[in-house]
Backbone as CSV, one residue per row, in Angstrom:
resi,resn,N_x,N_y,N_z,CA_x,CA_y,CA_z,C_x,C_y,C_z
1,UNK,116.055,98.901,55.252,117.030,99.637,54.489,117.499,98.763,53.327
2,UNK,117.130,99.208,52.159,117.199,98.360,51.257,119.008,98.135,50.649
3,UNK,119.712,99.509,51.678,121.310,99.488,51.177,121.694,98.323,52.004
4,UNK,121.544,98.129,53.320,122.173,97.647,54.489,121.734,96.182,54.846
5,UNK,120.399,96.238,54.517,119.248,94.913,54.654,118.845,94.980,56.374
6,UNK,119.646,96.556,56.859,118.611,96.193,57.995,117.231,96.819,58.067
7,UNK,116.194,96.470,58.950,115.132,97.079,59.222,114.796,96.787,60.451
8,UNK,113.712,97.797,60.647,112.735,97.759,61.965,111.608,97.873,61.736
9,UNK,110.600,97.607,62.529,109.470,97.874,62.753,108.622,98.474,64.122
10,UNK,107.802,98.937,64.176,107.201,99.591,65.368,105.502,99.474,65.322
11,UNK,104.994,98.506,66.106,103.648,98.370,66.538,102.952,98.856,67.743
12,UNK,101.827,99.546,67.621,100.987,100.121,68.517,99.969,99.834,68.851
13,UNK,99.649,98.143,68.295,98.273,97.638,68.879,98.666,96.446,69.262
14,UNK,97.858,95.862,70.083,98.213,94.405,70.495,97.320,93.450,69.279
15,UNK,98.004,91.986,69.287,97.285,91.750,68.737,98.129,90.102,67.841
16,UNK,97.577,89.303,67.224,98.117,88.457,66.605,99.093,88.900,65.560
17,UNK,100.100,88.830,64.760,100.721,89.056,63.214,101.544,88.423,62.996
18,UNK,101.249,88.248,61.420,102.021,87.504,60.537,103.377,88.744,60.196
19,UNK,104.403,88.197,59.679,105.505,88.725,59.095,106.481,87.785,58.141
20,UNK,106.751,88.168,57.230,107.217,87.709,55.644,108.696,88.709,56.086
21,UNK,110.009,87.857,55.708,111.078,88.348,55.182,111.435,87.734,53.562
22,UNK,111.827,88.960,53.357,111.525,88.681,51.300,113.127,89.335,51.388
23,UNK,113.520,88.419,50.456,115.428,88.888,49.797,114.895,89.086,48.576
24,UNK,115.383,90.155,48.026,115.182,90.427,46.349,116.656,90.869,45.589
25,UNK,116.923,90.399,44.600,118.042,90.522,43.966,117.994,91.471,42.886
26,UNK,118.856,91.944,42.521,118.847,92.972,41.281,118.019,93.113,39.996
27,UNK,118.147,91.597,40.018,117.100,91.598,38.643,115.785,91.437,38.983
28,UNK,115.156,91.441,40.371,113.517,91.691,40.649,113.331,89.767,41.538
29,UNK,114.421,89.012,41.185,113.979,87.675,41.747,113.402,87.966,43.305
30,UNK,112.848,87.354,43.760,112.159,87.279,45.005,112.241,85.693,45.334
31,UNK,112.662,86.046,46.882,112.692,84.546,48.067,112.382,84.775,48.798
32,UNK,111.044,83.675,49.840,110.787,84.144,50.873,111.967,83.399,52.236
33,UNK,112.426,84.554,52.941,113.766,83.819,53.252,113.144,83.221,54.835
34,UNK,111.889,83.280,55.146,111.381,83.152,56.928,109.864,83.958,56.966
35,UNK,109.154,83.049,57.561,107.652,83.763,57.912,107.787,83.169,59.737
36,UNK,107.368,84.340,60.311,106.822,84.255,61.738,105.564,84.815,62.567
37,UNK,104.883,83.741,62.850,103.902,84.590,63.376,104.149,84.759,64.933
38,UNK,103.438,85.821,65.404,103.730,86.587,66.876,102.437,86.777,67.223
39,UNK,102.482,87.172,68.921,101.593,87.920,69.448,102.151,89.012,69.943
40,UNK,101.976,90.642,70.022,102.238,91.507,70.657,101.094,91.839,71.628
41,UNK,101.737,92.057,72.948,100.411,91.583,74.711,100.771,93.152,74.668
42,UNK,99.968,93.411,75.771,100.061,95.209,75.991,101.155,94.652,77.031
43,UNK,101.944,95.899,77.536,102.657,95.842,78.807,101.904,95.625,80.094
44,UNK,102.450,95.164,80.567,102.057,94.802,82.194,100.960,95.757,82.632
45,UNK,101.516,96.866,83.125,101.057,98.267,83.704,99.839,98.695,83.048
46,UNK,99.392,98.096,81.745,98.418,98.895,81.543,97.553,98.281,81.309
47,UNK,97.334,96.529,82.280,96.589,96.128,82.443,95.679,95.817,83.558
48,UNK,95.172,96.520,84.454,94.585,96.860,85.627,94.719,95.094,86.177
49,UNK,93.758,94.146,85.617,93.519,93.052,85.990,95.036,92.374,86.378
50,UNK,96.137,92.760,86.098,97.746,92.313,86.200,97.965,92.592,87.658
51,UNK,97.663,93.622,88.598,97.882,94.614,89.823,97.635,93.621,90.666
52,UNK,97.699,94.146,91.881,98.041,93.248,92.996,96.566,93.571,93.100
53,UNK,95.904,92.044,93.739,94.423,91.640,93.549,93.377,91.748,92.680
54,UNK,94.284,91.740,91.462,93.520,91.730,90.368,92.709,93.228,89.557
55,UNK,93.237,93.769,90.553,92.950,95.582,90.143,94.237,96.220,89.639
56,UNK,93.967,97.975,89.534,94.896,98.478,89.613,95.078,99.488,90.675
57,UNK,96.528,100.039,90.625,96.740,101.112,91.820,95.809,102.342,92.205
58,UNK,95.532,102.386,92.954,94.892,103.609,93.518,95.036,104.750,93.069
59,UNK,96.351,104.792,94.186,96.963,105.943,94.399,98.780,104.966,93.724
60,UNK,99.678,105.863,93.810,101.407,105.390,94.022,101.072,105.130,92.254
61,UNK,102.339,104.755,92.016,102.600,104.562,90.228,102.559,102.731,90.219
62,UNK,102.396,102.114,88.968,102.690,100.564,89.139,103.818,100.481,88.543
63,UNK,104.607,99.464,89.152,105.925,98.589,88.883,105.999,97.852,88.060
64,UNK,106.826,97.722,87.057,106.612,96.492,86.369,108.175,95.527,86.444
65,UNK,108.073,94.413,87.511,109.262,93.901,87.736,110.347,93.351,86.939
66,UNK,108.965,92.618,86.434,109.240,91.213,85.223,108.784,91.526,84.210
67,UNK,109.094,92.437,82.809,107.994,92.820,82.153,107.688,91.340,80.906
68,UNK,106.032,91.268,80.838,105.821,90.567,80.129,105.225,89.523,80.695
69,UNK,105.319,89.094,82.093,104.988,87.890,83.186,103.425,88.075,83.392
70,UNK,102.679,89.304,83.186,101.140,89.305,83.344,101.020,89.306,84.841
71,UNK,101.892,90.700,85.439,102.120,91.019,87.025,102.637,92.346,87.010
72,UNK,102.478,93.460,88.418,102.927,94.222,88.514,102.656,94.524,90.008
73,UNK,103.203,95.147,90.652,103.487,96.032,91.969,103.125,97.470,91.946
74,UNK,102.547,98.318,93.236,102.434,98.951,93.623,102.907,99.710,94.203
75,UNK,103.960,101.391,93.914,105.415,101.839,95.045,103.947,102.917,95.385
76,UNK,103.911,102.788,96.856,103.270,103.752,97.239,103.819,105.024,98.498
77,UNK,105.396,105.140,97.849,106.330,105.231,98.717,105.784,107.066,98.259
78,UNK,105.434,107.570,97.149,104.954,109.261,97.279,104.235,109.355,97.788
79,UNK,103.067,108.968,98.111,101.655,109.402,98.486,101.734,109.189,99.653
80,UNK,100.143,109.471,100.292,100.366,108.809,101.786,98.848,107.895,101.904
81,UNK,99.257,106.601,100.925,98.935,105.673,101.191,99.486,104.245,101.578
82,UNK,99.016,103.365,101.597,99.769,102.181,101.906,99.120,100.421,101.409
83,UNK,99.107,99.908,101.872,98.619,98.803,100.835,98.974,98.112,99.665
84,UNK,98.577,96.940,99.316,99.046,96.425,98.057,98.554,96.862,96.704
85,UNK,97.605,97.792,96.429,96.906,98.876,95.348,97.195,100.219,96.272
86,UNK,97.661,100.694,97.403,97.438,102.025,97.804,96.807,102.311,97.953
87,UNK,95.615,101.924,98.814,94.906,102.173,99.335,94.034,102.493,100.412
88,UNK,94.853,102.283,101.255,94.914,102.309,102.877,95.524,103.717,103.262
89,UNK,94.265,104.654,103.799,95.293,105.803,104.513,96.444,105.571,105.112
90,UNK,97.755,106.245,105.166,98.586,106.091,106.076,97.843,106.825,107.873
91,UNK,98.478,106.021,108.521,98.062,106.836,110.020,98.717,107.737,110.095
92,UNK,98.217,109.282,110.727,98.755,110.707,110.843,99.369,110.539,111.961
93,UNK,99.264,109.598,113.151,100.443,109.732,114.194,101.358,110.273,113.667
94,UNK,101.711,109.889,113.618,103.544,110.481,113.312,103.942,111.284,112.455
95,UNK,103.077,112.158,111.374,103.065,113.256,110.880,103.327,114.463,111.293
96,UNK,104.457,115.053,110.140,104.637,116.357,110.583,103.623,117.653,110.367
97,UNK,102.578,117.385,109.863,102.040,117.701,108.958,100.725,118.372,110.471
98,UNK,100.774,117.314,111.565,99.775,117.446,112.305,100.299,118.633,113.413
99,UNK,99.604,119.727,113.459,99.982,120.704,114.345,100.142,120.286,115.583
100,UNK,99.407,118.789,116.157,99.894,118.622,117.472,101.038,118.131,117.677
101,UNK,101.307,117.754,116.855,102.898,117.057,116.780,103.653,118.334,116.723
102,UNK,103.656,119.084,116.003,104.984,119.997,115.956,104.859,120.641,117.379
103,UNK,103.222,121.286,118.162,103.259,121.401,119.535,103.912,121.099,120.498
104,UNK,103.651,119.701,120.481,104.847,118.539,121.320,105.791,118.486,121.515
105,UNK,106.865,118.735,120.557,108.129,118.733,120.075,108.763,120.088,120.742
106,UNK,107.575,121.273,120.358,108.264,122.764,120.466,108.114,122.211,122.393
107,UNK,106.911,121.978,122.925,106.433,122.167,124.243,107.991,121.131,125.248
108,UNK,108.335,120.172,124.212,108.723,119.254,124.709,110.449,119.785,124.728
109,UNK,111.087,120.659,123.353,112.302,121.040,123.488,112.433,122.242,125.104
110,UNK,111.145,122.951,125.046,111.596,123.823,126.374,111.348,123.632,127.292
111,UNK,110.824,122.739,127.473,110.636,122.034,129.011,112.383,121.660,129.274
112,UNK,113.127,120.802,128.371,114.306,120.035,128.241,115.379,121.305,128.562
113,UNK,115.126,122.446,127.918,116.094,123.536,127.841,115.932,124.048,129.214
């Protein structure tokens, strides 16, 4: 903002860059007031090789704890997997899902009644 002197910027690739801050005065003078160079890394998450064992998640979404550390986690708390990528069936024991179970339960309340 050339009223305010603030600005922003917004990058969408990773990658090495240079950056120049320039003050200019009314009459056209120019100063370079700071040069910095950077790296912009992708985020965590959308680097498979970052995931727990060096992959990425399966199944479940990835975590990113620490962002920027070149690490991430696995919540595999929706699905019904398990593991450190989600990958491990969960066991159906204990599912409601399994008609013998709800059997049990019904067979088991009227026996009790």
């Amino acid at each position: 903002n050339a009223v305010t002197g603030s600005g922003a910027f917004s990058i969408t690739c990773t990658g090495r860059f240079n950056a120049t801050l320039l003050a200019r005065d009314t009459g056209g003078g120019e100063v370079v007031v700071n040069r910095w160079a950077f790296d912009v890394k992708p985020v965590d998450t959308d680097v498979a090789a970052y995931g727990p064992n060096g992959t990425a998640c399966v199944s479940g979404v990835a975590v990113d704890g620490t962002p920027m550390d070149g690490s991430f986690t696995c919540n595999c708390s929706a699905t019904r997997f398990t593991g450190s990528n989600c990958e491990v069936p969960r066991s159906n024991s204990a599912s409601t899902d399994d008609p013998s179970t709800v059997w049990a339960a019904v067979v088991g309340v009227m026996v009790t009644v």
